[in-house]
N, C-alpha and C positions, 0 to 999 in steps of 0.2 A: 355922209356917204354910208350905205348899207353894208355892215358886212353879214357873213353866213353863221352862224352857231348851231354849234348840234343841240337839241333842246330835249332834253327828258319826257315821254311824254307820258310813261308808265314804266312800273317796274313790279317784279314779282317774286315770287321765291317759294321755295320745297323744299323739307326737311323727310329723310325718310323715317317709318312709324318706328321704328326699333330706337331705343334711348338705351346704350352701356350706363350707367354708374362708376364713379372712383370705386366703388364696394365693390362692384363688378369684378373688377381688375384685380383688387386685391386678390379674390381668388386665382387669377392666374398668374401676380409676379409679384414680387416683396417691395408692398406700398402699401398706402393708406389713404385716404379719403383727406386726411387733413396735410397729408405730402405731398400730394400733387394741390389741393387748391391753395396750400401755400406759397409753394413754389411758379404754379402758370395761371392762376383762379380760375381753373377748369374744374367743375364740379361733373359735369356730363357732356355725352355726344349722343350724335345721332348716326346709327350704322346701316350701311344699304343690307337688307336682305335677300335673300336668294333670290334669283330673276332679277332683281335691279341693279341699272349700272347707271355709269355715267350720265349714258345717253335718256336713260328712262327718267332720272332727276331733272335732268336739261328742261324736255319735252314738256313737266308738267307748271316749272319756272316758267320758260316760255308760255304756254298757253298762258298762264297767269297775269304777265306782264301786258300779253295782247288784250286780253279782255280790259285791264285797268286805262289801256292806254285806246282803249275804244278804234283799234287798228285792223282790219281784215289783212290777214294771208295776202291780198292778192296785190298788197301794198308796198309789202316787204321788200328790198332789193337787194339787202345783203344779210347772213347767217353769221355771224361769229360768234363760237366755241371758246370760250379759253380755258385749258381743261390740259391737266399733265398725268390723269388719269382716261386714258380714251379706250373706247369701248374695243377698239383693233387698232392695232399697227397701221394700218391705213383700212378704209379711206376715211377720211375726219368726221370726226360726230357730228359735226355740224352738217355734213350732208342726209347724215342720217335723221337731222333735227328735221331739215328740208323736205324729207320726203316725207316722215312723216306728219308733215303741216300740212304737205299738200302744196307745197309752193311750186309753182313750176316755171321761173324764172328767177333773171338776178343771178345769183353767186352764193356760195358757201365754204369755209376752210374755218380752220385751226387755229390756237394763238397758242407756244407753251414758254411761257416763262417762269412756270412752277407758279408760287402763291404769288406775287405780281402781275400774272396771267391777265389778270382782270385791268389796271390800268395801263399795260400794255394792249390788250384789245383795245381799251378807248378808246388809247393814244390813234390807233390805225382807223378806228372806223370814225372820229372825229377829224381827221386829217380824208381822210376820202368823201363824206360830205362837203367839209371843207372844198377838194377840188372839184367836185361836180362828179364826181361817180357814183355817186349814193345818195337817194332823196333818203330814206327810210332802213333805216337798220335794225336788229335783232340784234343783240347782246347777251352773250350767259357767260357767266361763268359757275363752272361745274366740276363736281371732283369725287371722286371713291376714293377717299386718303386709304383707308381699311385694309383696302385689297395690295397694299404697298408694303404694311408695318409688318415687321418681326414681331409677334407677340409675343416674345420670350425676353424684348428688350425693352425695359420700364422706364427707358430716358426719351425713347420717342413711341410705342406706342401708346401712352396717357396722352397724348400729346392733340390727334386726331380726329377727327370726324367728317361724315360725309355730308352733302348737300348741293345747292343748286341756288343761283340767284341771277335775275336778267332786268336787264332794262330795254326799253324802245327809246331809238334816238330819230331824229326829226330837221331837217335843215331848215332853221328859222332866219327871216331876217333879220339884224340887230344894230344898233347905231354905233356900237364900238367903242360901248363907255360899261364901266364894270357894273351897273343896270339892268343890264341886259340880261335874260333869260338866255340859259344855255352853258356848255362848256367855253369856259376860257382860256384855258391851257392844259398842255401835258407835258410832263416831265419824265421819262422813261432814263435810267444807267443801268450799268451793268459792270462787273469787272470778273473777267474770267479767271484771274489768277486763285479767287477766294474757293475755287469750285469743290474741292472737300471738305469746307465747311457744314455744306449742307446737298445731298448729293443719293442717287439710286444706284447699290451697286449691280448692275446689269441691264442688257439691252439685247434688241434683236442682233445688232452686230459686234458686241461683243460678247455676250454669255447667252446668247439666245434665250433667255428667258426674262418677266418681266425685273427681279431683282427687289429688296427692300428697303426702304428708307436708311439712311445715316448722318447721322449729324456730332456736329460739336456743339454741343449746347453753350456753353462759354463764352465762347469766340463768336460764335453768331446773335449773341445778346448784347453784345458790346457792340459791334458794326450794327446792328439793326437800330439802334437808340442814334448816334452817330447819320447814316445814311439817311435814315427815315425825315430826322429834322433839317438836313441841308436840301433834300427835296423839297419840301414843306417850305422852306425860305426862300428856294429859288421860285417856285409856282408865286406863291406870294407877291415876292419881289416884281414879279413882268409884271402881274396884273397891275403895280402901283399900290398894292396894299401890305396889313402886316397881319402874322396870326390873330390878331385883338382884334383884326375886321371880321372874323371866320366864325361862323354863328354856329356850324357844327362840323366838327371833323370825326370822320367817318375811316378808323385804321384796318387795314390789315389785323383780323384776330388771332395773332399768335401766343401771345403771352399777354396777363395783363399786366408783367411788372415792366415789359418792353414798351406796350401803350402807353401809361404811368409817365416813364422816364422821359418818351420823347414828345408828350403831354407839355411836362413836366420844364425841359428844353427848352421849348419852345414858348412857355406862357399862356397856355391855354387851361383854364381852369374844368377839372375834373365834368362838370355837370354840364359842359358845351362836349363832351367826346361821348359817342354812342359804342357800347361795350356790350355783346352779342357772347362772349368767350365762354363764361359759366354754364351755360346751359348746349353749346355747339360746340365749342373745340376749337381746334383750327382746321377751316375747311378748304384749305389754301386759295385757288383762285376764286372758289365761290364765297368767302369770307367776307369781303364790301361787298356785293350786289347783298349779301343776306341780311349783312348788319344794315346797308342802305333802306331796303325793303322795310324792318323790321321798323326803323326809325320814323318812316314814313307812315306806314301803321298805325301805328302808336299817338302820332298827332306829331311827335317832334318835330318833325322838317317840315315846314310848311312852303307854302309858294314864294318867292321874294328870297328865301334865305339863301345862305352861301354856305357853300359847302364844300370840306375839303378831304380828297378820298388819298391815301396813302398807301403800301403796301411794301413790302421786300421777300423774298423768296429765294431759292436755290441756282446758283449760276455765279457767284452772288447777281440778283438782281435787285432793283429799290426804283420805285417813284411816286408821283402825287400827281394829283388833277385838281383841278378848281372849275368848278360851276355855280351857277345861279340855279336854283329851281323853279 
């Protein structure tokens, strides 16, 4: 019996041309070059420039993902943004992705789950395929971390960077055996209680303004190693497999001693995890579509492989995806 899979069918990705330095930094807060790449192995980021936002990294991921994935505009039927940097208050970048593709049908909206962003949009545009409401999807995730950080606070703005990374998904047919090309599950949690671990302080309703980053770096290193690997087990687990099946797992770039540990966890040896952190940062929801992209580039990921995408972010939020490429 046939079932549906959403199937990769391109991806692409955008870094903007400005690159900070840890030397950068040091001139503006008491650090060092060999402080921060000890502590997160961030050596550099990439920062939007004046005129660029969200929406203008999204736009060029996009384009990028469409040409790889040999898909016309007029194919598309859904837009989704996962993005907790957006270009306005409303209405979602993703419509603004929309217009300017030129698309003139279908649907477009938002996904914000901070740096999880991205396997929560899967999760939804995999599950709408799934039901039949979506032949062909758009995926980005997109982020202006920059325009967030306190740069006067050295514990998260080193932390940062902007970009953009999307994939094209495809409803394929598939026989229902882990063979199959496509995604095979999503695993999305959440627990609100953890919410000032990692957290903006300010909003349209309540400080009318956008507000900047705060974290407990500590706390959120500990549940992130923790969360990250019981998503990781549970995804696993449905399909019938174990991480020693997973040919590359593809984290959330937050920290490299956080990927490391739930690497580490879990039994997956260093040279099967693809690590984008040193030269980008963390570009919260644009982090796996960039590290994905980047893998795929390179030759790593090939067709047939398995691949396992992970993430955690602010809310607390944490999950995984499993696909075949």
């Amino acid at each position: 019996m046939s079932i549906v899979r959403s199937v990769v069918l391109g991806c692409g990705s955008y870094l903007p041309a400005k690159v900070v330095t840890n030397d950068d930094l040091s001139k503006l807060v008491d650090t060092s070059d060999d402080w921060i790449a000890a502590r997160t192995g961030i050596r550099r980021r990439h920062v939007a420039a004046e005129g660029e936002t969200t929406g203008t990294l999204a736009l060029e991921a996009a384009r990028r993902a469409l040409a790889d994935a040999k898909v016309a505009v007029s194919e598309i039927d859904l837009v989704i943004v996962a993005t907790t940097t957006p270009d306005d208050t409303f209405p979602a970048t993703a419509v603004k992705i929309q217009a300017a593709l030129g698309m003139t049908r279908g649907a477009a909206f938002d996904v914000q789950a901070v740096c999880s962003g991205f396997i929560y949009a899967l999760s939804v545009a995999d599950n709408m395929i799934r039901g039949g409401q979506a032949r062909t999807v758009l995926l980005i995730g997109a982020e202006t971390m920059s325009r967030l950080l306190d740069w006067t606070d050295r514990s998260t703005c080193v932390l940062f960077g902007d970009g953009a990374g999307a994939v094209v998904l495809r409803a394929h047919g598939g026989a229902g055996t882990t063979a199959d090309r496509g995604v095979h599950n999503t695993k999305i949690f959440s627990d609100g209680r953890l919410r000032e671990l990692l957290y903006v302080d300010g909003g349209p309703s309540t400080t009318q303004t956008t507000g900047h980053l705060r974290m407990r770096g500590p706390e959120v290193f500990r549940h992130a190693v923790n969360h990250i690997a019981e998503a990781i087990a549970a995804s696993a687990a449905e399909a019938g497999l174990t991480p020693a099946d997973i040919d590359w797992f593809v984290p959330h770039q937050a920290n490299q001693r956080i990927i490391d540990g739930a690497a580490r966890k879990l039994g997956i040896p260093g040279a099967r995890v693809v690590s984008t952190i040193a030269d980008q940062g963390n570009t919260s929801a644009a982090s796996v579509p960039l590290a994905l992209d980047h893998a795929v580039r390179d030759g790593r990921i090939k067709r047939g492989d398995l691949v396992l995408l992970e993430a955690m972010g602010g809310g607390l939020t944490w999950g995984a995806a499993l696909l075949r490429w």
